[in-house]
N, C-alpha and C positions, 0 to 999 in steps of 0.2 A: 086201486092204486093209479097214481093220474103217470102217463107215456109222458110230460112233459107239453113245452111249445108246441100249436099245432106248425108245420112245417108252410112255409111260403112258396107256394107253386107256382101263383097268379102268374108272376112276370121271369118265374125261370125259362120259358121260350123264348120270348123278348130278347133276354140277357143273355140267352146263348145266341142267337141271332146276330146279336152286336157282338160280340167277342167272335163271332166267325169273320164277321165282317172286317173287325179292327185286323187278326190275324190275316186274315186277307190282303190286305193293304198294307202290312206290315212286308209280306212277303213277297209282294209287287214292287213295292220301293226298294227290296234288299234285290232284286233281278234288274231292273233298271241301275241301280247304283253299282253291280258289278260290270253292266251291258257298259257304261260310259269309262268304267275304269280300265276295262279293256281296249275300248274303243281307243285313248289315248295313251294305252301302254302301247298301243299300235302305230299310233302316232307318233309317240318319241323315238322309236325304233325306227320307220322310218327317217325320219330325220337325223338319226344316229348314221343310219347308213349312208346316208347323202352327202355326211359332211367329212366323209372318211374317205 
């Protein structure tokens, strides 16, 4: 009895290479995008206090 497809391994390292990679980059930009969100929540609070 035939198992079916044989399975494609070739470029499953590859493939998980680049999806670490993308997730990588994915969650670099989500720390930079809160680093700046902060950054200017900081900043309008200052200037909240300044003009009070």
């Amino acid at each position: 009895m035939p198992k079916g497809p044989e399975k494609n391994t070739k470029n499953k390292a590859l493939h998980t290479k680049l999806l670490n990679r993308k997730k990588a980059k994915l969650q670099e930009e989500k720390k930079e995008k809160a680093l700046r969100l902060k950054a200017l929540v900081a900043k309008m609070n200052q200037q909240k206090n300044t003009n009070e």
